[in-house]
N, C-alpha and C positions, 0 to 999 in steps of 0.2 A: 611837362617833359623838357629834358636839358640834356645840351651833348654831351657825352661820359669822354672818358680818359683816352680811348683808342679814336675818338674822333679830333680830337686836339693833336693826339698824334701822328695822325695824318696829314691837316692840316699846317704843322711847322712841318714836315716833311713836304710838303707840295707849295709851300713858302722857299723853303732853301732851294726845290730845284727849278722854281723860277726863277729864283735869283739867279742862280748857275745858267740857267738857259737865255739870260741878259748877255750872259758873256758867250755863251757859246752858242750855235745856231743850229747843232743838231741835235739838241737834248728837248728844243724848242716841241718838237711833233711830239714829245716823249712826255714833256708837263702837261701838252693838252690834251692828249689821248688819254692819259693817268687822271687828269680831274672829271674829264669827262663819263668815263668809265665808272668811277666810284659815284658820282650820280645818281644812278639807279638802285645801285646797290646801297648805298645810303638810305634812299627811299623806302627802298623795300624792308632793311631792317627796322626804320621807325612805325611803317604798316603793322610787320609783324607784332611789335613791341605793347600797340596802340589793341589793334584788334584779335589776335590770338594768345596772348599772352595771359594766362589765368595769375586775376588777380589775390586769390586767395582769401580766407576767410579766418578774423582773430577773437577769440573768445579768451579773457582774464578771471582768475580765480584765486581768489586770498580773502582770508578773516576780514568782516567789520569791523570788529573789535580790537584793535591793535593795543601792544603795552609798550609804555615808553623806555625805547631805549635797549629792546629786544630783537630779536632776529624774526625777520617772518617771512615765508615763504611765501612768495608769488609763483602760478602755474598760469601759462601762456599755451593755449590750443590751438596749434594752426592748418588750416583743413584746405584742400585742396575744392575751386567750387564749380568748376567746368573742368570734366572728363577730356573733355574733344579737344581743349585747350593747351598750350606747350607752358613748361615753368620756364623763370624766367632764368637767363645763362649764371647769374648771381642774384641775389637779393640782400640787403642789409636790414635788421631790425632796431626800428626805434620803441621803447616803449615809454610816451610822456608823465612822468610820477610827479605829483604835488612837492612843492616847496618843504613841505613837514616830511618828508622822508628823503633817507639819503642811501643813494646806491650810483656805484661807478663803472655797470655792467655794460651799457650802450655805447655805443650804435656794436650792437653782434654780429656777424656775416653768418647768414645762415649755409650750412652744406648739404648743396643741392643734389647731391648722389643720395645718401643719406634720405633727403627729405624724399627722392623720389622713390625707394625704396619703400618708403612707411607708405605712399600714398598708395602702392599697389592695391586691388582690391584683394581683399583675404588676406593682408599681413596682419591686420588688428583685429581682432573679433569684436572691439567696441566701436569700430569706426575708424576711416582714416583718418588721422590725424595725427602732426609730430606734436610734440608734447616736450615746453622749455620749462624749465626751470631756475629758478634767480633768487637772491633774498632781498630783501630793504631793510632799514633800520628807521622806526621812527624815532626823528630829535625833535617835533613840536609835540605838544598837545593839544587837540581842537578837531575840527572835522577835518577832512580831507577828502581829494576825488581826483581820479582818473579820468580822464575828457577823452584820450583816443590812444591809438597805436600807428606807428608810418611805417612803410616797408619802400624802400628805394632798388627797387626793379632793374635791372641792366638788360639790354637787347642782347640779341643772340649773338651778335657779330661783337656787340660794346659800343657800336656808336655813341648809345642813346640811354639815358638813364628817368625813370618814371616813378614818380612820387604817389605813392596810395597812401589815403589814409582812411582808417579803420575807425569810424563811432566806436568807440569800447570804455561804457562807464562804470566805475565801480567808486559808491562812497561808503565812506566809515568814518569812525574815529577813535583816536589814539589819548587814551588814559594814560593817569598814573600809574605806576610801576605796584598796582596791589596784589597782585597774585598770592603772597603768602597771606591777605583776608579771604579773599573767595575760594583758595581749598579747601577752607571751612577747618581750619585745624585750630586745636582748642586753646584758648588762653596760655596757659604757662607755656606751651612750647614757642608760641610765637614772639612770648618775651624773652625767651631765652634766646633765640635767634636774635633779638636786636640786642643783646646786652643789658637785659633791665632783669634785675632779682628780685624776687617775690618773700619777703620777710614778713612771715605769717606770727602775729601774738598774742598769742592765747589771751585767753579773758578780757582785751583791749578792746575797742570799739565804740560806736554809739547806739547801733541796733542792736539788741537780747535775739541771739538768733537758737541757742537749743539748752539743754541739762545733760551732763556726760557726767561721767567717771572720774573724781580727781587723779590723777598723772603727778609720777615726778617731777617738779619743775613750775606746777603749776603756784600761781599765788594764792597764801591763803585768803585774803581781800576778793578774791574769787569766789569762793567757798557761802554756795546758800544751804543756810543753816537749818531751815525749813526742811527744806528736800533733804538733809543731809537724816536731820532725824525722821523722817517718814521712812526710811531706807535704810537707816542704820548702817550707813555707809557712809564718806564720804564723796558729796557731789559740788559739779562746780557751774557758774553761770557762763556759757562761752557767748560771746560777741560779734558782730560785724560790721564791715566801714558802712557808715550811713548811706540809703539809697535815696532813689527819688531828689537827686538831686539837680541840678543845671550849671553844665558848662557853656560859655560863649568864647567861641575861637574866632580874632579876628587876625587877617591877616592883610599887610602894608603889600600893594599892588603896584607901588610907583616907584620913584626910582633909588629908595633906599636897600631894595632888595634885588635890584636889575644889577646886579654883581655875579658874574662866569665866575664858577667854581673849577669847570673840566672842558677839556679841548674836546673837539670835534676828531672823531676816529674815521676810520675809513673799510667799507664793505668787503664782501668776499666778492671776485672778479672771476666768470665765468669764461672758459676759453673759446678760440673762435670758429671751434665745431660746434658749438652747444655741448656739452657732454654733461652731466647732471651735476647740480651743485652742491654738497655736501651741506645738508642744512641741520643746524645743533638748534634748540631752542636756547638760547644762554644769551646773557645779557653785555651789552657793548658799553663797557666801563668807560669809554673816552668818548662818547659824545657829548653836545654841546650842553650844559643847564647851568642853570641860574640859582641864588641864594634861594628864589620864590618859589622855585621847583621842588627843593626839601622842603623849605616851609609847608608846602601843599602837601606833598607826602609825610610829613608830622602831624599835619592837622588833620587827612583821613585815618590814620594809624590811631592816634588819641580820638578819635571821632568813636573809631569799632571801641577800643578798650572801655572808654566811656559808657556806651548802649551796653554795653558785656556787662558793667557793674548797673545799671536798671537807671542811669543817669539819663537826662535829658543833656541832647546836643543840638545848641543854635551857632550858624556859621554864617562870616561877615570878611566881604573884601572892600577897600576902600583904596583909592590911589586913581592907578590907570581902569581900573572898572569898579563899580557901583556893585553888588549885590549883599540880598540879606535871601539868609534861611531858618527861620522860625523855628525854636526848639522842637525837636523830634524824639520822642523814644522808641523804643524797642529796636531789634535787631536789621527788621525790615525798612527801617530807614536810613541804614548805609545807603542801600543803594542810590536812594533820590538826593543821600547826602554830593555821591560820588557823581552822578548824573546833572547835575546843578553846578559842579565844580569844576570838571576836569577840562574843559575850555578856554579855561580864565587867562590872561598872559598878563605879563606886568611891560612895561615900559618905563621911559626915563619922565615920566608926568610926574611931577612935583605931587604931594599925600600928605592931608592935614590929619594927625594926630589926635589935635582936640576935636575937629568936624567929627570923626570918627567914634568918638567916646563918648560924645554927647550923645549923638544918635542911636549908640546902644544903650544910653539911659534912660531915652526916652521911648525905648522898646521895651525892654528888662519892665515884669511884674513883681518878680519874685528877688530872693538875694542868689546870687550868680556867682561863679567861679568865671569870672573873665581874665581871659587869656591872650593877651597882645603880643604880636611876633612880627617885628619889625627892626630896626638898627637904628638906636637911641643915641643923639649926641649930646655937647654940651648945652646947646642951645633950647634945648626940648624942658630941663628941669622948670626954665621962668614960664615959659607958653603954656606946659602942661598942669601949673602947678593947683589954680584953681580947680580945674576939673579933677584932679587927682584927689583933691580932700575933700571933695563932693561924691565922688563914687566911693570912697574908703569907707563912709557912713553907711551906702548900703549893700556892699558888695566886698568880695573879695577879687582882688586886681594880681594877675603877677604878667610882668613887664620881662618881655624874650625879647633878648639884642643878640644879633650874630657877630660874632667875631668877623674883625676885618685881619686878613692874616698878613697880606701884603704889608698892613703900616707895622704890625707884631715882626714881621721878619725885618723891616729899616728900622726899627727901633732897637731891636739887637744885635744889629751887623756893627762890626768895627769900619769905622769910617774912613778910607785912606786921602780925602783930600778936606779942601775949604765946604765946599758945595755939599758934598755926602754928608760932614758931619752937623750941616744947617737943616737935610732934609729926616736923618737922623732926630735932632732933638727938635724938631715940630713933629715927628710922628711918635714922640715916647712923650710930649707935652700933650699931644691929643688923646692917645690912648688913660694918661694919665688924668686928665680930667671926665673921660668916659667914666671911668672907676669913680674916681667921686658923687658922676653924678647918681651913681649906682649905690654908695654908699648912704649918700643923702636920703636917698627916697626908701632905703631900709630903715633907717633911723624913725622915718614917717610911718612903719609897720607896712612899706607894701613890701611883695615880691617881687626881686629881681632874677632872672636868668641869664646868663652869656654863654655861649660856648660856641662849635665851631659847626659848619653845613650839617658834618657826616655824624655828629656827635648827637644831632637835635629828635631825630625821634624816640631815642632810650634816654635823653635827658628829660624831656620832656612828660616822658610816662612817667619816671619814676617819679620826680614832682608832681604829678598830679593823683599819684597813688599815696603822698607822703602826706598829703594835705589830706585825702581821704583820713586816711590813721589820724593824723592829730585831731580832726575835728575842728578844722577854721571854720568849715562851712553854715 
């Protein structure tokens, strides 16, 4: 307990007219009868404050499962828990939310007319209880928890202010932004949504998938002749991208990818009746992420399309965290894909490349579609170069670098002094040997990829749908 506003106010109040009572000698009976006096009455209001004052009771209610980067409703229950007991003249609400969520709704003042009305008995038919409403936005991925709720109590009079705090734990955790994989909605429309075209052609393939009908259009190199004369029709052999195959996704955790794409936004703010908060399920475009944060959502997104074509999916982070996950097929291995992954953070820890590539080749059985997403400089062509033409032999390799756009934007700005046009041409000299070294290593038959955050999970498919078609694998 701690004196509130109206007792400090007194206090410089009973300060000045002792001063004044220094100077004058009949105000003197009038300071000491006035401190005296509020004595008791002081007293009594911190009695009240301590032992009749109901301290109330707080119950939280919101998803475990949070998505990153969306709106979600928190429901706060607050119940009245002695009858006999007075509320308190004001109260404030704290509710304490974990570092991975962001909301700017605290400290509330609850309205106590209001709340005393709900508490009546037979206003609720499920209970009394007010019942707040708030949103959060999660901006981490990983677990998170709620440890408590405070509620700061004022006495009747206001001397006096009392600190509760409420046990109230709720844990979860906050994923990738996958919702368009778990509505379970079918292949082409989910590429369509990200911008990936599906160019289907006939007779092409590696797998003999049926016998149809020649079509106009079709090749006659198509055309089995067998069947054609058992039918005396015209028939054709159609194909499909080869299955049963294996991709390995690995993704750079350190500080090549710990690069902010998007600012930090800011919440919806409830007013200070409580009155209900108007909650959208829709996603908060300005919060905080990182290059690693696309990354991670391209490599679940290629994870699903991959298992969708009958492909084996092994995933691998290396940098700021260590993990490996062992090729998985079918469809019901998203999940342990997504549950294994959605925790990971990167930081600014230095991430060996070659450490990295060895030890998926000393995992790798088979030959593999590996797939490296990370931000490739010039320094990387000499360090990587042995490891490179030792996995070429038995794998197929393609090498994802994201665009840095910051030094793309100084590299084509007009320079107006000495100093801009110095930082100008070291960022159109680096980007320009980034290019080479990207050209060099095409030259060697691998695959390279660049593009920019927003651009990587439909660039990404469609690459890995294109190498399906050719038949590298």
């Amino acid at each position: 307990m701690k004196p509130g506003r109206i007792f400090f106010i007194i206090l410089i109040c009973l300060l000045f007219l002792g001063t004044a009572a220094f100077f004058y000698d009949t105000l003197y009976i009038f300071w000491i009868i006035g401190g005296l006096s509020l004595i008791p009455i002081i007293i009594t209001d911190a009695i009240l404050l301590l032992f009749f004052t109901d301290r109330l009771h707080i119950e939280r209610n919101l998803s475990s499962n949070l998505t990153l980067g969306r709106k979600t409703l928190v429901t706060l229950r607050i119940k009245q828990t002695e009858e006999n007991h007075y509320l308190a003249r004001s109260a404030k609400l704290f509710d304490i939310y974990p570092e991975g969520l962001d909301c700017s709704v605290f400290p509330v003042k609850l309205n106590r007319r209001l709340f005393a009305q709900i508490s009546k008995p037979g206003y609720n038919p499920h209970g009394s209880f007010y019942s707040f409403e708030y949103t959060v936005i999660p901006i981490e991925r990983g677990n998170w928890e709620f440890n408590r709720t405070e509620l700061l109590l004022g006495s009747f009079l206001g001397f006096w202010q009392l600190k509760v705090t409420h046990s109230c734990i709720s844990q979860g955790r906050t994923f990738p932004d996958f919702n368009k994989l778990a509505s379970g909605t079918e292949l082409r429309g989910v590429l369509e949504q990200t911008g990936i075209k599906m160019i289907r052609k006939r007779g092409q393939g590696m797998d003999f998938l049926s016998l149809r009908d020649y079509q106009n259009g079709d090749s006659v190199k198509a055309i089995d002749w067998r069947a054609t004369g058992r039918r005396n029709k015209p028939i054709v052999r159609e194909y499909q991208e080869e299955q049963d195959q294996q991709v390995l996704l690995l993704l750079d955790s350190g500080y090549r990818l710990h690069r902010v794409v998007s600012s930090t936004g800011q919440p919806d703010i409830a007013n200070e009746n409580l009155s209900y908060v108007p909650f959208t399920e829709t996603v908060h475009e300005n919060f905080l992420q990182t290059q690693f944060d696309s990354a991670l959502e391209a490599a679940l997104l290629l994870s699903w399309v991959a298992l969708k074509h009958s492909d084996g999916v092994a995933l691998g982070c290396f940098g700021a965290e260590e993990r490996w996950l062992p090729p998985r097929k079918g469809m019901s291995a998203l999940t342990g894909i997504i549950r294994s992954l959605y925790d990971v953070q990167c930081n600014s820890t230095p991430s060996s490349l070659f450490s990295a590539l060895e030890s998926a080749l000393s995992r790798l059985k088979r030959r593999t579609f590996i797939i490296m997403i990370s931000n490739f400089r010039e320094e990387d062509g000499e360090s990587l170069s042995w490891i490179l033409r030792r996995i070429q032999r038995r794998h197929l390799l393609l090498l994802v670098s994201l665009k840095e756009e910051e030094a793309e934007i100084i590299a084509r700005r007009k320079p107006s002094g000495t100093e801009e046009a110095l930082e100008t041409a070291a960022a159109f000299s680096y980007l320009s040997a980034r290019k080479r070294l990207y050209k060099t290593w095409e030259h060697l038959g691998l695959l390279t990829l660049e593009c920019s955050s927003s651009e990587l999970s439909s660039t990404l498919i469609n690459r890995y749908l294109n190498v399906k078609r050719s038949g590298l694998l």
